[in-house]
N, C-alpha and C positions, 0 to 999 in steps of 0.2 A: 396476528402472529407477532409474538415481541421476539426483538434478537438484539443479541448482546454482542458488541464489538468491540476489535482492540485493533491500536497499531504501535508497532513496536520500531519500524524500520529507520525512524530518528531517533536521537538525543532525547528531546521532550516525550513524543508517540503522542496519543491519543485514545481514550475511551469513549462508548456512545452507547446509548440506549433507542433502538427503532423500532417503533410498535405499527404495524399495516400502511406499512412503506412512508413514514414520517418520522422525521428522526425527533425524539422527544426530549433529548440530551446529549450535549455531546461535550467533553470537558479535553479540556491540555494539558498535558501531564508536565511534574516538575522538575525541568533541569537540572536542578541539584541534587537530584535524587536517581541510583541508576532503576533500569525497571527490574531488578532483582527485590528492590529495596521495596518499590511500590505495588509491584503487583503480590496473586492478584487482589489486593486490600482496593485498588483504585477502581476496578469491575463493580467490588461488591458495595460500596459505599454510592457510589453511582446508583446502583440498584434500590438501594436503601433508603436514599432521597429521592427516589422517586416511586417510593411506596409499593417495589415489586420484589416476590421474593424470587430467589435464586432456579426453584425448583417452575418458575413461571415461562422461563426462559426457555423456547420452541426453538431455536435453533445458533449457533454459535459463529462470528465472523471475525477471519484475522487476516491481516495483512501477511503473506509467504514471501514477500520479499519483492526485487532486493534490499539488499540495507546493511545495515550490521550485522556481522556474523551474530555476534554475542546476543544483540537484540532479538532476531530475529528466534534464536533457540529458544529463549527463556518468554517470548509471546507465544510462541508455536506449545511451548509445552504448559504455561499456564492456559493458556484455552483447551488442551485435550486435556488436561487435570478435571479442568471445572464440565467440560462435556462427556466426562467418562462418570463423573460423579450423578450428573442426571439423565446419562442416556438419550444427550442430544447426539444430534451431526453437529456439520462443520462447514460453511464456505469458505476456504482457502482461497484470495482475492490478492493477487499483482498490484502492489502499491502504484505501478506505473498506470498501468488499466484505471484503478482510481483517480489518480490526477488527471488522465483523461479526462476521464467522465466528469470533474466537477468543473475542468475548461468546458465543455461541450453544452454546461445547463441551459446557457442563457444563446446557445450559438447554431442558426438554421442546418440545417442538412447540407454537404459537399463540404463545408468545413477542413482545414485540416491543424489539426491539435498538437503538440510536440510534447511528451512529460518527459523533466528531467530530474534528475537526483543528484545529490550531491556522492559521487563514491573516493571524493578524496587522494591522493595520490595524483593528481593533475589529469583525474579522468572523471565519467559520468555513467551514469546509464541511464539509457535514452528509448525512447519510442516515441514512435510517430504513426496517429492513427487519423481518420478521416470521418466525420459526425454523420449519422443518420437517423431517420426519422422515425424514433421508437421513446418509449417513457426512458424518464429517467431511472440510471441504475440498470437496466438492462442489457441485456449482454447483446442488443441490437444498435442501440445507440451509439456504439464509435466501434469501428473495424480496422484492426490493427491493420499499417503498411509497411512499418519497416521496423525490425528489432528484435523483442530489448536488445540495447547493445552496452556493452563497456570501452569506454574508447576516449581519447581529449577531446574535447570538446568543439575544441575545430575542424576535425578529422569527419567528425559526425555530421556537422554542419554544411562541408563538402558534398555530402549524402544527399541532401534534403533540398526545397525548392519549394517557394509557396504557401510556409509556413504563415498560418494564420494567429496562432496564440502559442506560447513557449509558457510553461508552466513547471513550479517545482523549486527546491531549495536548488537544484544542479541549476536550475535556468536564470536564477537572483545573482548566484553565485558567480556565474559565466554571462552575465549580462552586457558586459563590456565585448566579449566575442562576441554573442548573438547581433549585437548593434542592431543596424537598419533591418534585421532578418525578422520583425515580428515584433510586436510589445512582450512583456515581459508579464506572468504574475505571480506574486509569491507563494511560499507554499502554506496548501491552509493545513488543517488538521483531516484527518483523510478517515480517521475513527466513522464519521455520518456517514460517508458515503461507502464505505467497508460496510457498513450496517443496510444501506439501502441496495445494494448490488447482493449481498448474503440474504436478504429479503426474498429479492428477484429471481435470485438462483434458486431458493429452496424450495417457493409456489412451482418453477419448473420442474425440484424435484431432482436438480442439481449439487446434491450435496457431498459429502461423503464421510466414512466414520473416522473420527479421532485419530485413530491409528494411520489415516492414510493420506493425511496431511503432507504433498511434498514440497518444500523451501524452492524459493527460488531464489538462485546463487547468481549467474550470470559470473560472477570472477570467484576464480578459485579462493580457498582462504589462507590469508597472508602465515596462517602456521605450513601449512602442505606446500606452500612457495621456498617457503624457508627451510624445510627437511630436503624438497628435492635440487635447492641452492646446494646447500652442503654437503651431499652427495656429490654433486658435480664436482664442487670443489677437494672432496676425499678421491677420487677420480684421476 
């Protein structure tokens, strides 16, 4: 089974190629380019160099967030573009649940894993899950305990106890808060493991169509802040 993956929820994102749960490719997308600009040209070139064609591709994987509003639209709707065109599904995959899962590879069972993001504005969003003993990518191998959440970062921290690994642009970022609470690791590119969890899910038989993709938000977005700001203020 090949499946083609995207992440959109940073600045750079990520694309990946994974064929019978081995990621075969995974590439970083260009900073200086937004993902309007690159996709999806970056899917198919991926594809391209690696000698497969589009119509090959059994099932479709994207990060639903959270992240950027803006990012998150325009990944979410070039993956139902390209899977409405071949009449694939879709796993819709939690960027957070990903960074989980790529703290948790190398890490025994009762673990506890913390993914953080960066959401800007002197907050994060956060989870915090705890590892068990299932393959990788599978939706057994780390069980959420607390979250997502949006919140400062020390507020979050107050929350938590016991953290084993902090992971994520949010956890590089706020590493100076986290201190003595955990090591810290950066964030990687999350495209492979969107790809082996969209894998996992869809031998389950967990998928779903194009159309039924829901984003995940976690904070409202800063236009619907700001109409119902100036109402109060019309008020």
């Amino acid at each position: 089974m090949r499946v083609l993956a995207l992440d959109t929820t940073t600045r750079a994102g990520s694309v990946a190629l994974v064929e019978n749960g081995r990621i075969v490719a995974e590439r970083h997308g260009d900073e200086t380019l937004s993902h309007a600009e690159r996709l999806p040209r970056d899917l198919i070139r991926l594809i391209e160099d690696c000698g497969v064609e589009l119509s090959e591709i059994a099932v479709f994987g994207v990060a639903a967030g959270p992240g950027s509003f803006s990012g998150l639209r325009i990944g979410i709707a070039t993956i139902q573009g390209l899977a409405f065109v071949t009449g694939r599904r879709v796993a819709a995959v939690s960027a957070l649940d990903a960074l989980a899962h790529v703290a948790a590879a190398d890490r025994s069972p009762g673990r506890r894993v913390a993914a953080w993001m960066n959401a800007y504005r002197g907050e994060v969003f956060a989870a915090i899950y705890s590892t068990r003993e299932a393959p990788a990518g599978s939706a057994g191998r780390v069980e959420l305990v607390d979250g997502p959440l949006v919140d400062a970062p020390e507020r979050i921290l107050l929350r938590w106890s016991g953290v084993d690994v902090h992971i994520g642009d949010g956890a590089t970022a706020y590493a100076h808060v986290i201190g003595s609470n955990g090591p810290v690791l950066p964030a990687p590119d999350l495209a492979g493991m969107i790809g082996l969890m969209a894998h996992a899910r869809a031998t389950a038989g967990d998928t779903v169509d194009p159309a039924g993709i829901q984003p995940i938000y976690i904070r409202r977005p800063d236009a619907e802040l700001a109409k119902e700001k100036a109402r109060d203020v019309a008020r």
